[in-house]
C-alpha positions as CSV (number, residue, x, y, z in Angstrom):
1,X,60.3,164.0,102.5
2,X,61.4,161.4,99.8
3,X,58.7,159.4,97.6
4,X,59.5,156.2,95.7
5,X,60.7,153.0,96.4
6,X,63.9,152.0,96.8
7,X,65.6,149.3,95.2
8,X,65.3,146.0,96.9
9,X,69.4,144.7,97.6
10,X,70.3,141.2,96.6
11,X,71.5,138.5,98.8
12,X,75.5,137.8,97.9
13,X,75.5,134.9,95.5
14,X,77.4,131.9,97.7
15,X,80.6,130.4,97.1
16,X,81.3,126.9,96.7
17,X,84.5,125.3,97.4
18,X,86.8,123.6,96.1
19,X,85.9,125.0,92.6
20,X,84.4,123.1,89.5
21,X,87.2,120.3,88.3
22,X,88.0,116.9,88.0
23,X,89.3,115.2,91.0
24,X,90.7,111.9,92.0
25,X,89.9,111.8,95.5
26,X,86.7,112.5,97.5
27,X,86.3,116.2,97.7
28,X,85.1,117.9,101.3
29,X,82.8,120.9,100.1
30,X,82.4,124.3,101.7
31,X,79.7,126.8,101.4
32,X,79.9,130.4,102.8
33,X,77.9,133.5,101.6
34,X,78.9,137.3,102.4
35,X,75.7,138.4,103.3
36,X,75.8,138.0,107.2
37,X,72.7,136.8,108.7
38,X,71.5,135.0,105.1
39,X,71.1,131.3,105.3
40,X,72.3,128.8,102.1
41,X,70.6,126.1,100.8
42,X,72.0,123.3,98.5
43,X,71.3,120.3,96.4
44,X,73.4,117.7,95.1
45,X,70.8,115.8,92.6
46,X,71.6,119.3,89.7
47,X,67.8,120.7,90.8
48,X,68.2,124.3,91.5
49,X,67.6,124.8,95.3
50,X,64.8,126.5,97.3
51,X,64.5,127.1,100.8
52,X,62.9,123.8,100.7
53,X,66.2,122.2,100.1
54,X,68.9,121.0,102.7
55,X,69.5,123.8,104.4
56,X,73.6,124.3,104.5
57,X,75.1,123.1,108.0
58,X,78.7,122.1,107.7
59,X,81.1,120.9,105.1
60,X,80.3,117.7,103.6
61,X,81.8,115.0,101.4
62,X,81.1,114.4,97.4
63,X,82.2,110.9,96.8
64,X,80.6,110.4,93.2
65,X,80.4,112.8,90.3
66,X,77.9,115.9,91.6
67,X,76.8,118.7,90.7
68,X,76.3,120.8,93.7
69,X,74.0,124.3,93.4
70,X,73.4,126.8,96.4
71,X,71.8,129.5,97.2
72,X,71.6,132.3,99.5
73,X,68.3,134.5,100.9
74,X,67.5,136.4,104.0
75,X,64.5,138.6,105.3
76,X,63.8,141.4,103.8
77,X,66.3,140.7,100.8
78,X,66.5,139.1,97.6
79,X,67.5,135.9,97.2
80,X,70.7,135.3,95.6
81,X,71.8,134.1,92.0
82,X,72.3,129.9,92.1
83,X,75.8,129.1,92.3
84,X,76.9,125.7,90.7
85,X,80.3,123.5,90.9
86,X,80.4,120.3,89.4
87,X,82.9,117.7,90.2
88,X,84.2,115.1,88.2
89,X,85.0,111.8,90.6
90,X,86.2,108.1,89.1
91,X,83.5,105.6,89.3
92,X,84.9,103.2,91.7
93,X,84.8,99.2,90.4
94,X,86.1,96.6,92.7
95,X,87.9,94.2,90.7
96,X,89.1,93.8,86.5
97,X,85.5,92.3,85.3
98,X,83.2,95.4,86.4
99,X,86.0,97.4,84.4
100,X,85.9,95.9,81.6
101,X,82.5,96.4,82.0
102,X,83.0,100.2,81.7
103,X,82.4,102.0,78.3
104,X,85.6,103.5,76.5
105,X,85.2,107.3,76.4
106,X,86.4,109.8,78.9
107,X,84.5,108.3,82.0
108,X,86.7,107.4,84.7
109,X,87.0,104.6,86.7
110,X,89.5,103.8,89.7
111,X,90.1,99.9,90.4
112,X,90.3,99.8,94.2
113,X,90.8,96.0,93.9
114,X,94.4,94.9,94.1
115,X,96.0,93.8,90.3
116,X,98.6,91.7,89.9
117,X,101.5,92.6,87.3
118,X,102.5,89.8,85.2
119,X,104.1,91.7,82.1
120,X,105.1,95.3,81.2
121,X,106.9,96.7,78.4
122,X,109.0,100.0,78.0
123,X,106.6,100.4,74.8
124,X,103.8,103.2,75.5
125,X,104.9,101.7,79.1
126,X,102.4,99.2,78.6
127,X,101.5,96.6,81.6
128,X,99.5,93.8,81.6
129,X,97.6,93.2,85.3
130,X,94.9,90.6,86.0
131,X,92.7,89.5,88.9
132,X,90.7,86.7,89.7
133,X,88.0,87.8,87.6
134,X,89.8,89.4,84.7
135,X,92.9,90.9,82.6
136,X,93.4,94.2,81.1
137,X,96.4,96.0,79.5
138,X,97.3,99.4,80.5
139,X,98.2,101.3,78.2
140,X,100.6,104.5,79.5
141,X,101.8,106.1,76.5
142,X,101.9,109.6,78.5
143,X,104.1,108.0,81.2
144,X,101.1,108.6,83.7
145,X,102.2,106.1,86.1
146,X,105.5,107.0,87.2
147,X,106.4,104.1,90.4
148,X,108.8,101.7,89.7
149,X,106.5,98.1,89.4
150,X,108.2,94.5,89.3
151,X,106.8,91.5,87.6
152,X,104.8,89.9,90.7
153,X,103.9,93.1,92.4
154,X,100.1,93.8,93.6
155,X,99.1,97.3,92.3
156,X,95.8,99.5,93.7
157,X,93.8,102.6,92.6
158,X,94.5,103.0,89.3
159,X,92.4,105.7,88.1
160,X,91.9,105.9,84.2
161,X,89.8,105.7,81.1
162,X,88.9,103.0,78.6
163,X,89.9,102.9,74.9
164,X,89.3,100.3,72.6
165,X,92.1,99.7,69.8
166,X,91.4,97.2,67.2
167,X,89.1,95.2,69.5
168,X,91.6,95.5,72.4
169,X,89.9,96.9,75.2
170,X,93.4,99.4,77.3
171,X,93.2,100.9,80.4
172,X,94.8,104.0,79.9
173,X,96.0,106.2,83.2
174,X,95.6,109.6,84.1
175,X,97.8,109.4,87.2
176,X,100.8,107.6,88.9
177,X,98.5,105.0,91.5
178,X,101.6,105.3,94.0
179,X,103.7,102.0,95.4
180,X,102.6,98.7,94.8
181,X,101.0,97.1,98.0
182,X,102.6,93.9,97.3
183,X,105.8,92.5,96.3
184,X,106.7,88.9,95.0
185,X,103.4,87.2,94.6
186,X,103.4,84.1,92.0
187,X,102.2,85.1,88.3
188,X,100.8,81.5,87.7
189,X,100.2,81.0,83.6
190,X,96.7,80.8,82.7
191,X,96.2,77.9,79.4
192,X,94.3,78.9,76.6
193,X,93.4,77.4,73.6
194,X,92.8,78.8,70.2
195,X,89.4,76.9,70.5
C-alpha cells in the first residue's frame, strides 16, 4: 500500500488574447484555459478575480484602456496563477476644445470629430486643423500621417499625444488617420486682434 499525500495539481494559468500592447482600435478579447473542465473568471476594474467575479462566457470588447485579469479553478484542483493583459486604448474626444483639454504626456487621444485643414507645411509636416470649437497644430515630425490632405479637406480619427512647445500646445500623431472624408469645404478666416 502507499502512505502520504500526493501533491495537489494546479489549474493551467489562462491565456488572454490579444496580448498586453497599445492599440488604436477597440480590441475583442479571448480567454481560454488548458485545463478542460476548469471554468475562468475575469475582471476588468485591475482587482484580481475570484469565483465571485464575471464568470468568462464569450469574447468581449475593451473599448477604453483596461486592465483585464483571469483566472482559472476546477474541483478538486488548484486554482490557477492570475493572468493579466493590459491594453493601451486613445481616449476618444469629440471635437478640438475637449483636446486641448487633454494633458501633454504620453496619453492618447483620438479626435473622432471631423477637422478641417486650413494650412500645412512640408516643415515637421506640420498642419493646422480647426473646428467649431477650436484649433490645434499637428505637429508630424516622424511623418506619422502619410495620406495626401488638401487645403479644405475634412480629416477624422487622428490618434496622437499632446506636447506643449514654448506655450504652443501640438498635436503630435502616432499613425496615418487614412483619407480625408471631405474635400473642398470653405476655410473662412477667423479676425483676431492683438487685444
Amino acid at each position: 500500500s502507499v502512505t502520504g499525500t500526493w501533491p495537489i495539481v494546479t489549474v493551467a494559468t489562462p491565456v488572454i488574447s490579444p496580448v498586453s500592447g497599445t492599440y488604436y482600435t477597440n480590441q475583442t478579447v479571448s480567454i481560454s484555459c488548458a485545463t478542460d473542465g476548469s471554468t475562468i473568471y475575469y475582471t476588468t476594474n485591475g482587482n484580481d478575480p475570484t469565483t465571485s467575479s464575471t464568470p468568462y462566457s464569450g469574447q468581449f470588447q475593451v473599448t477604453q484602456t483596461t486592465t483585464v485579469k483571469a483566472i482559472a479553478v476546477k474541483v478538486g484542483m488548484a486554482d490557477s496563477a492570475i493572468a493579466t493583459v493590459n491594453y493601451v486604448l486613445p481616449i476618444p474626444v469629440a471635437n478640438i476644445a475637449a483636446l486641448r483639454a487633454g494633458t501633454p504626456g504620453t496619453t492618447l487621444y483620438k479626435l473622432t470629430g471631423e477637422a478641417l485643414l486650413t494650412f500645412q507645411h512640408a516643415v515637421n509636416n506640420s498642419k493646422w486643423i480647426e473646428d467649431a470649437t477650436g484649433a490645434i497644430m499637428i505637429y508630424d515630425p516622424s511623418a506619422k500621417i502619410t495620406s495626401s490632405y488638401s487645403i479644405g479637406d475634412k480629416i477624422q480619427n487622428i490618434i496622437g499625444t499632446l506636447t506643449s512647445y514654448h506655450s504652443l500646445l501640438e498635436f503630435v500623431p502616432v499613425t496615418d488617420p487614412g483619407a480625408a472624408v471631405s474635400s473642398g469645404n470653405p476655410v473662412v478666416p477667423t479676425e483676431r486682434t492683438l487685444s
